[in-house]
N, C-alpha and C positions, 0 to 999 in steps of 0.2 A: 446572339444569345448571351455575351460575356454582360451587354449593357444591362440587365435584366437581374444581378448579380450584386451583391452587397456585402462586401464584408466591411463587420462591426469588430471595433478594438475597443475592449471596455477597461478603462484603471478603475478598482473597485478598493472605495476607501470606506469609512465607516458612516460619514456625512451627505458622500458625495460622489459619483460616478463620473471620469471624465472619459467620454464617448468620439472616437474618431469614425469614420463611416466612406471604404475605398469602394471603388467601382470596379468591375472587371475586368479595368485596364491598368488600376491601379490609381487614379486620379481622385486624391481627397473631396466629396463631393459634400459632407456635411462633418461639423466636430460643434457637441456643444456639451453642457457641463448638467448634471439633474442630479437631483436629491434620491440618496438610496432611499428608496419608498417604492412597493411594490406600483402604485398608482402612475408614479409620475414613469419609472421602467414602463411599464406597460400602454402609456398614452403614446411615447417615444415610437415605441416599436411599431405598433396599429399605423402611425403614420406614414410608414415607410413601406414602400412598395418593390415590388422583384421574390426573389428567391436570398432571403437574408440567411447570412452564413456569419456569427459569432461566439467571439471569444473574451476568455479574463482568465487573468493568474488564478491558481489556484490557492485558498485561503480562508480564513475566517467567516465570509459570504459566499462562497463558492455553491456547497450544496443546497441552500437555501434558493441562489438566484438560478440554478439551472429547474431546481421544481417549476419557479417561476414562468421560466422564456421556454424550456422544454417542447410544451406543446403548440408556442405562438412560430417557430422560426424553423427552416429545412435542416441547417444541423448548431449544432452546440460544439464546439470544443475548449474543456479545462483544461491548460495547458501545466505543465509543470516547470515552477520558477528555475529549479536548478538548473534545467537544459535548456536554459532563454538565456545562452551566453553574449547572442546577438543584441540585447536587450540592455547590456552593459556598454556596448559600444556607443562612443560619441556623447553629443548632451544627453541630461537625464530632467524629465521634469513628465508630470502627468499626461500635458498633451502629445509631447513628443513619445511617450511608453506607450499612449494608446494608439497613436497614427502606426507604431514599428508592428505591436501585437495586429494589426487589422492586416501590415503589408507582410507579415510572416504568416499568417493562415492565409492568405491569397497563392501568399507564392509555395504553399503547405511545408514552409519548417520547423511548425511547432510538433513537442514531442505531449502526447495526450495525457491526461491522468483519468482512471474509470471515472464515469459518473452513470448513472438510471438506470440500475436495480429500484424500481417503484416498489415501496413498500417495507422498505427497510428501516427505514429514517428511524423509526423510534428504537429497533432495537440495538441500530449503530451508536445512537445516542449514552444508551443504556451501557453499552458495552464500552463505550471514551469513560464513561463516570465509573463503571468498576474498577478497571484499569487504573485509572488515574486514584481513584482509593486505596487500590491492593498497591501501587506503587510509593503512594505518601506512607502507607504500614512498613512497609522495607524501610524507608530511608528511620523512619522513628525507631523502629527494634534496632536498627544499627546505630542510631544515636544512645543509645541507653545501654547495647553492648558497649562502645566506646568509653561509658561513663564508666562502666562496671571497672576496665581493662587500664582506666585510668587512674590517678590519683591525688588526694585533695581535691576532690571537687563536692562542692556543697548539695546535700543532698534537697534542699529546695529546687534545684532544677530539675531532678529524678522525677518528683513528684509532679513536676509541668508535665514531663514527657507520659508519664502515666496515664495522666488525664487524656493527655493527646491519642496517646497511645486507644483507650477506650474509649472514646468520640469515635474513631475512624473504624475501629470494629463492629463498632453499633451504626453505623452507618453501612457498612459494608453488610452487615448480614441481614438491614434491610431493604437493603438492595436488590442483593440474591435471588430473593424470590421470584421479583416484576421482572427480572433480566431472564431467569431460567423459561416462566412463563411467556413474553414473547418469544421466546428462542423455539416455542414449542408450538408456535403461530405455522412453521417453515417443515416444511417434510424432510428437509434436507439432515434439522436435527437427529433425527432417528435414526438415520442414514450413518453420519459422521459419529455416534456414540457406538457401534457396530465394532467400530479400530480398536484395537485391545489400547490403553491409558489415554484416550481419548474421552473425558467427559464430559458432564454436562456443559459445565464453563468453558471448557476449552472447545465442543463442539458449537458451544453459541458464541464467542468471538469469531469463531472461524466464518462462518456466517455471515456476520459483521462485518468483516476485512475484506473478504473475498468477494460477497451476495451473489457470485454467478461464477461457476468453472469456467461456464462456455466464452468467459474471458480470455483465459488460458488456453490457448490452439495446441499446444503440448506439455509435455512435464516437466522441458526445459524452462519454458516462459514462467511458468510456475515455480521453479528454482532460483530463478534471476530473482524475481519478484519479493522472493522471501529468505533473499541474502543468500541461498545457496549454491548458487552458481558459478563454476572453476573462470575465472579470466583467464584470457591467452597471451601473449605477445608475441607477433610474427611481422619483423619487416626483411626486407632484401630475400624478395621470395622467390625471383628469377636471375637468371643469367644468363651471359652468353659464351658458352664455350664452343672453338674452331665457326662461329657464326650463326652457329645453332641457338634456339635457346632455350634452357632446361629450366627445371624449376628447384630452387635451391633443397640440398638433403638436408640443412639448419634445422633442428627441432625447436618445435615453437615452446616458448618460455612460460610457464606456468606464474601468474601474479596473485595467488589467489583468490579469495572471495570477493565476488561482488559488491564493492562498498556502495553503490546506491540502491536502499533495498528500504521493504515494507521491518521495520524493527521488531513491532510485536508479532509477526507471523514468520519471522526468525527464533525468538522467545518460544511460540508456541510449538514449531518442531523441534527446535531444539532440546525443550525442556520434557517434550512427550519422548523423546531417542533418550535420555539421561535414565528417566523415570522406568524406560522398558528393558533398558541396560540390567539395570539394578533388580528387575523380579524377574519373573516367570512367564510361562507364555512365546510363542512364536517370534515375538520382536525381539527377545531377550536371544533366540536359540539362532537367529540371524544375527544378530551380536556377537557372539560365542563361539559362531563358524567363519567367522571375519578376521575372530583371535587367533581363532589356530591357522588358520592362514598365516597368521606373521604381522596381521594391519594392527597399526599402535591403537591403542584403547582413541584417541581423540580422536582419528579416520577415521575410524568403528563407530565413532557417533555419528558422524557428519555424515558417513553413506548411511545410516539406519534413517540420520532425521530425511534424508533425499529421497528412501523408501517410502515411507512414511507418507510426504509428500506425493510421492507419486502415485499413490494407493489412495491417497485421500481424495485425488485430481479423478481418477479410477471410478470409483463408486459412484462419488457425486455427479457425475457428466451420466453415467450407465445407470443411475437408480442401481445398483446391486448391492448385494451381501458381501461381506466381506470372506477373505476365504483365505486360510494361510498357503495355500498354494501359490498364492499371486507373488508370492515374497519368492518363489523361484522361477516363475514366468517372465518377472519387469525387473530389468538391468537398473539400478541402480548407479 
């Protein structure tokens, strides 16, 4: 059955795909090099017989080429470069990256990155370009506070940033609209606008980032995911005492947050826990019973945005309404 079995190692460059192709035993049994062009991928593939199993980094062609191969091959896997440690090892050159990526899914130690929510493409689109808008407007307002805060500097450059400055807003607010409107394509919007400081923009990135709870098997993976999740550190966790062997009482060492995380969907609970902090409403009054407990205003945020989170995991999986009683139901 193994001969029947194909794994494909794709390096995906801008010109040029360099393609290694293992057997079920693991035995190099094709490598050859095609033009990124949906045509020439797709002649490749037709010709090759079994149950093919491929992969590529994840990158600048990534969600484009899985629309592509999606429905042509039995599975797909994007891999994520940062946990391809194996991938640094030894030479480095195209055919050798595609031969290791074909014999690391065979042997399955690649770590996945989501791809196939169908249907999403144009509003993820939408939602990198606001993003990326509302992020050029930060760094300008803070070039222009700088200016203010500084001194001797020629007020010909103010008037660049100005302009800049209203380019990117005119841009932005006609943006807004086409972003708001597919966002309202998805049932799920309605759903996620339900959360008290959760709106429109922020319920259609979420959207966006996420396209399916049923990613998320719990609220933890959901936490990791979006930078908020506690690290541990636990080694010498047995012993052997009089021959016995016990398990150490060593309390395991707290590293905090998860440094490999989705960034804007850190942003986004973070900045919806800040926002609930500061008014009124059930998130605020879960904030405030946090205080008087004794937890420092920054814990108080970080377990409200973990709520938060976990409410929004809640809903979205359950179709439900939202209900301030779930803030006393789900540990945090």
């Amino acid at each position: 059955m193994s001969r029947d079995i194909q794994y494909i190692g794709m390096d995906v460059h801008k010109e040029a795909i360099v393609i290694a192709v293992l057997n079920g035993s693991g035995k190099l049994v094709m490598e050859t090099i095609l033009e990124t062009k949906a045509s020439s991928i797709l002649q490749f593939i037709h010709g090759l017989r079994g149950e093919l199993h491929v992969t590529w980094e994840e990158g600048t062609w990534a969600a484009w080429l899985y629309d592509l191969l999606q429905p042509q091959v039995h599975e797909i896997l994007v891999c994520n470069p940062r946990r391809n440690a194996l991938l640094k090892e030894g030479s480095k050159s195209d055919k050798v990256d595609a031969r290791k990526l074909a014999e690391l899914l065979r042997t399955g130690m690649l770590r996945p990155v989501y791809h196939g929510e169908n249907g999403l493409r144009t509003l993820r689109e939408l939602a990198r370009s606001y993003q990326t808008i509302s992020k050029d407007l930060t760094r300008v307002m803070n070039r222009l506070k700088a200016l203010y805060r500084g001194w001797g500097i020629p007020c010909g450059r103010a008037e660049l940033l100005y302009q800049q400055l209203d380019g990117l807003q005119a841009l932005r607010r006609n943006l807004r609209p086409e972003f708001l409107a597919e966002s309202r394509k998805h049932k799920a919007a309605k759903l996620l606008r339900q959360i008290p400081c959760i709106g429109p923009i922020r319920a259609a990135h979420l959207i966006a980032l996420m396209q399916t709870p049923h990613r998320f098997r719990s609220k933890r993976q959901l936490w990791t995911y979006s930078g908020l999740g506690i690290e541990t550190h636990d080694s010498a966790q047995f012993r052997f005492v009089r021959g016995q062997l016990q398990r150490s009482k060593k309390p395991q060492q707290l590293r905090g947050l998860n440094q490999n995380h989705n960034h804007e969907m850190k942003e986004i609970f973070k900045s919806t826990a800040t926002r609930a902090s500061c008014g009124r409403g059930p998130f605020h009054n879960f904030y405030a019973a946090l205080l008087a407990k004794g937890m420092k205003p920054e814990m108080a945020r970080l377990t409200l945005a973990r709520k938060i989170a976990a409410i929004t995991l809640t809903l979205w999986k359950g179709g439900k309404r939202f209900d301030a009683e779930q803030l006393k139901t789900q540990a945090a």
